[in-house]
C-alpha positions in Angstrom: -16.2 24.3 11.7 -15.7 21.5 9.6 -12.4 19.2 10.8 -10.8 17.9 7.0 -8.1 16.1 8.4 -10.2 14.0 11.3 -12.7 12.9 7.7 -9.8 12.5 5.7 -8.3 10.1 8.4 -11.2 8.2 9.4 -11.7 7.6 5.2 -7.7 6.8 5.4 -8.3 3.8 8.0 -11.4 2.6 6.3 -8.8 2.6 3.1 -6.2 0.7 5.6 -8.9 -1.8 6.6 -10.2 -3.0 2.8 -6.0 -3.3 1.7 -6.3 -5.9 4.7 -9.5 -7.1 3.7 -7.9 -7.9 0.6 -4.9 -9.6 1.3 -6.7 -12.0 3.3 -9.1 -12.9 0.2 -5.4 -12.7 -1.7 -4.3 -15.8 0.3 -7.3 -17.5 -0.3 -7.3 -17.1 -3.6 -4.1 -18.5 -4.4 -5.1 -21.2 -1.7 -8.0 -22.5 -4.2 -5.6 -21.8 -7.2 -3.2 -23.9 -6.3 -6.0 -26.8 -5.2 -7.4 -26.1 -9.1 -3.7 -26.5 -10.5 -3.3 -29.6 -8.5 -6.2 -31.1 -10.6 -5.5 -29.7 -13.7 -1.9 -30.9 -13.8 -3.2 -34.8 -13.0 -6.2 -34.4 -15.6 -3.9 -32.9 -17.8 -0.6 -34.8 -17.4 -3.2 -38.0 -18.5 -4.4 -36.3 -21.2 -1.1 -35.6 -22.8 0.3 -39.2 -22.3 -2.6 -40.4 -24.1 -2.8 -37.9 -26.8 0.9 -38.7 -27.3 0.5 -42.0 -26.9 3.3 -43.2 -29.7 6.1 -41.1 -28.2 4.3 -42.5 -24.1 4.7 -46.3 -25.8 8.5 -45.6 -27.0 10.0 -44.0 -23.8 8.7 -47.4 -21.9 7.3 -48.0 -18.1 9.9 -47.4 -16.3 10.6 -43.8 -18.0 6.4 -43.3 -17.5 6.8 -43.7 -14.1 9.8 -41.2 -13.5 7.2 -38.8 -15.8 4.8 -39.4 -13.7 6.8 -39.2 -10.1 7.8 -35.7 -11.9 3.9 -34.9 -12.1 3.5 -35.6 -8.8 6.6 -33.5 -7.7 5.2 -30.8 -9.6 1.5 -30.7 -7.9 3.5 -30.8 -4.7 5.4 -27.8 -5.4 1.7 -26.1 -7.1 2.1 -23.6 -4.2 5.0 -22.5 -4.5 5.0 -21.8 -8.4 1.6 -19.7 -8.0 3.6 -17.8 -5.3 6.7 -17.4 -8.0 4.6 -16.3 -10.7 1.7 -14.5 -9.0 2.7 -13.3 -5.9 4.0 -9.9 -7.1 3.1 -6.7 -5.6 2.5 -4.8 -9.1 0.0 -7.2 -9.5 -2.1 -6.8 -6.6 -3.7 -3.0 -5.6 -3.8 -4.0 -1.6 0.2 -4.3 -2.1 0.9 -1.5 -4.2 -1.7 1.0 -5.7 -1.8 1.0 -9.3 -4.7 1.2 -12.2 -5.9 -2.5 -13.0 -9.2 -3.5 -12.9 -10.1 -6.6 -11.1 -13.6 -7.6 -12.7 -12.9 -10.6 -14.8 -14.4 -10.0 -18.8 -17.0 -12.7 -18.8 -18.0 -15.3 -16.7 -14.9 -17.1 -16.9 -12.2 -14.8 -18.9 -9.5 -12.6 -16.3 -7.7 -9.8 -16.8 -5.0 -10.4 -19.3 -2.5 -8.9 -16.4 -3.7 -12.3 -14.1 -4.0 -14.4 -17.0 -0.7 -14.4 -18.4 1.4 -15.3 -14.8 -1.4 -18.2 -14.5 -0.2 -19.3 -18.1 3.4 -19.6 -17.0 2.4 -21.8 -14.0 0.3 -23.8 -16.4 3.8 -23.7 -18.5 5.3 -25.6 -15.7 3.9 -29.0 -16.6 4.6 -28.5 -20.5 8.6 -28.2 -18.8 8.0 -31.5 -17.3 6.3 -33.5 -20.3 9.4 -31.8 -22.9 12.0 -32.9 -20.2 10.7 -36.7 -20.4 10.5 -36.0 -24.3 6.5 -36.7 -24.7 6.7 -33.5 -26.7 8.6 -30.2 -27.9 7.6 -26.8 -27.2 8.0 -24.4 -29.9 8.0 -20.4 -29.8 4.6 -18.9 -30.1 5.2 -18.4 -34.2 5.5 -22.0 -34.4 3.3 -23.6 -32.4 2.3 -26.4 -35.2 4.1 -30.0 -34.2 5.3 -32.2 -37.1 2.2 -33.6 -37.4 0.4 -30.2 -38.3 -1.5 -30.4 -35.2 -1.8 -27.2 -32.6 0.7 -27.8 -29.6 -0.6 -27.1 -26.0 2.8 -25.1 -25.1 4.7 -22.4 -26.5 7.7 -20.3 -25.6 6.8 -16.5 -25.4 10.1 -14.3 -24.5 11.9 -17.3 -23.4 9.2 -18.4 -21.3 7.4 -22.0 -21.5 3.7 -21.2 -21.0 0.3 -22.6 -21.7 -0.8 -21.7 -25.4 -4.1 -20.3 -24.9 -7.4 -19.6 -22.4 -8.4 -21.5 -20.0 -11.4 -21.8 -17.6 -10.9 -21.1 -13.7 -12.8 -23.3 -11.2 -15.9 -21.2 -10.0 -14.6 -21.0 -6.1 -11.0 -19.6 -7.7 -13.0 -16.8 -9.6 -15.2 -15.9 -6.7 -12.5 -14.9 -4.8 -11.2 -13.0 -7.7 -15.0 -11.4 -7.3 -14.1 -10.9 -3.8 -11.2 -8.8 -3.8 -12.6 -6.9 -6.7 -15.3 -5.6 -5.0 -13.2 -4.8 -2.0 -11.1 -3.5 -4.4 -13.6 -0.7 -5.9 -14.9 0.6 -3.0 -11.6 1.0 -1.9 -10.7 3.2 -4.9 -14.2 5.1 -4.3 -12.8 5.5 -0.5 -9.7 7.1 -1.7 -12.0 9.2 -4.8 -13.8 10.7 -1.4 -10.4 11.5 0.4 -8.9 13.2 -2.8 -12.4 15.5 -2.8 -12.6 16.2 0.6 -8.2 17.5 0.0 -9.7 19.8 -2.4 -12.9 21.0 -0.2 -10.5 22.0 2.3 -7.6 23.4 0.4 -10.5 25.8 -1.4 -11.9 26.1 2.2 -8.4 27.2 3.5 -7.6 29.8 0.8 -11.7 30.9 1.4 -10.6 31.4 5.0 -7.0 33.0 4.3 -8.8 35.8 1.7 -11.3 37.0 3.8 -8.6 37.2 6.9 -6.7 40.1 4.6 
């Protein structure tokens, strides 16, 4: 006789064993996020002094270098803020089941869910270059500074975030790869255990029928 329950548990510690699976490529993921935001935040912090390079000229050296010891505060704490902002279990399946899909869009586009958090970290360093006033972050509707030109920051629901797309490093989206593989043969694990409940409540009600 077929024994249900020993298949269904056996597929239930397979299950177990890709959620742990997961996490680890979880905390490697944000490890290389967080190396890719330390970059971006110097390359970017740059940029935007030069691009802004009146306002950079009026708030003098010794206000550039407090900016820039802010920076470096900030790539410090990159950790942390990907943590704050991404670290969520409705986020992440291996944490608590839900019905995302992993598989970024195109070579270099995420899910919007992903996207957005990693917008608010980007956000971060708009708070920083605003504080030092290099430049002023607008809501979304108004994103146009007094110069007509497209700001890189916005505010969406109160939040400072970064204004549009951007491309992840290729190591940060391979582990995004990773975890969703892991991630859809865990859901075709738990596909089989939800069959093999039906095979043997039909079985059991088979059984129960011809016992009358």
């Amino acid at each position: 006789m077929r024994n249900y329950d020993e298949e269904i548990a056996r597929k239930q510690t397979e299950v177990d064993t890709k959620k742990e699976d997961m996490d680890h490529i979880h905390t490697v993921f944000k490890q290389k996020l967080a190396l890719y935001f330390n970059k971006l935040y110097a390359e970017k912090a740059k940029k935007l002094v030069t691009d802004n390079a009146e306002k950079s000229n009026e708030i003098g050296t010794d206000n550039l270098k407090l900016l820039k010891h802010d920076v470096q505060l900030l790539i410090e704490r990159s950790h942390e803020l990907i943590n704050e902002h991404l670290d969520k279990e409705e986020l992440w399946w291996h944490q608590k089941e839900n019905s995302k899909t992993y598989r970024h869009i195109n070579e270099y586009r995420i899910p919007d869910f992903l996207e957005e958090p990693m917008r608010l970290v980007y956000g971060e360093l708009g708070k920083v270059f605003e504080k030092h006033k290099i430049i002023t972050i607008r809501e979304h509707s108004d994103t146009r500074t007094n110069t007509g030109v497209m700001s890189d920051f916005g505010r969406k629901n109160g939040k400072v975030r970064y204004a549009y797309s951007f491309d992840l490093s290729e190591d940060v989206l391979q582990e995004l790869n990773l975890y969703s593989e892991e991630h859809r043969k865990a859901i075709t694990l738990i596909s089989q255990i939800e069959d093999l409940q039906k095979e043997k409540s039909v079985t059991q009600i088979g059984d129960v029928w011809d016992s009358l």
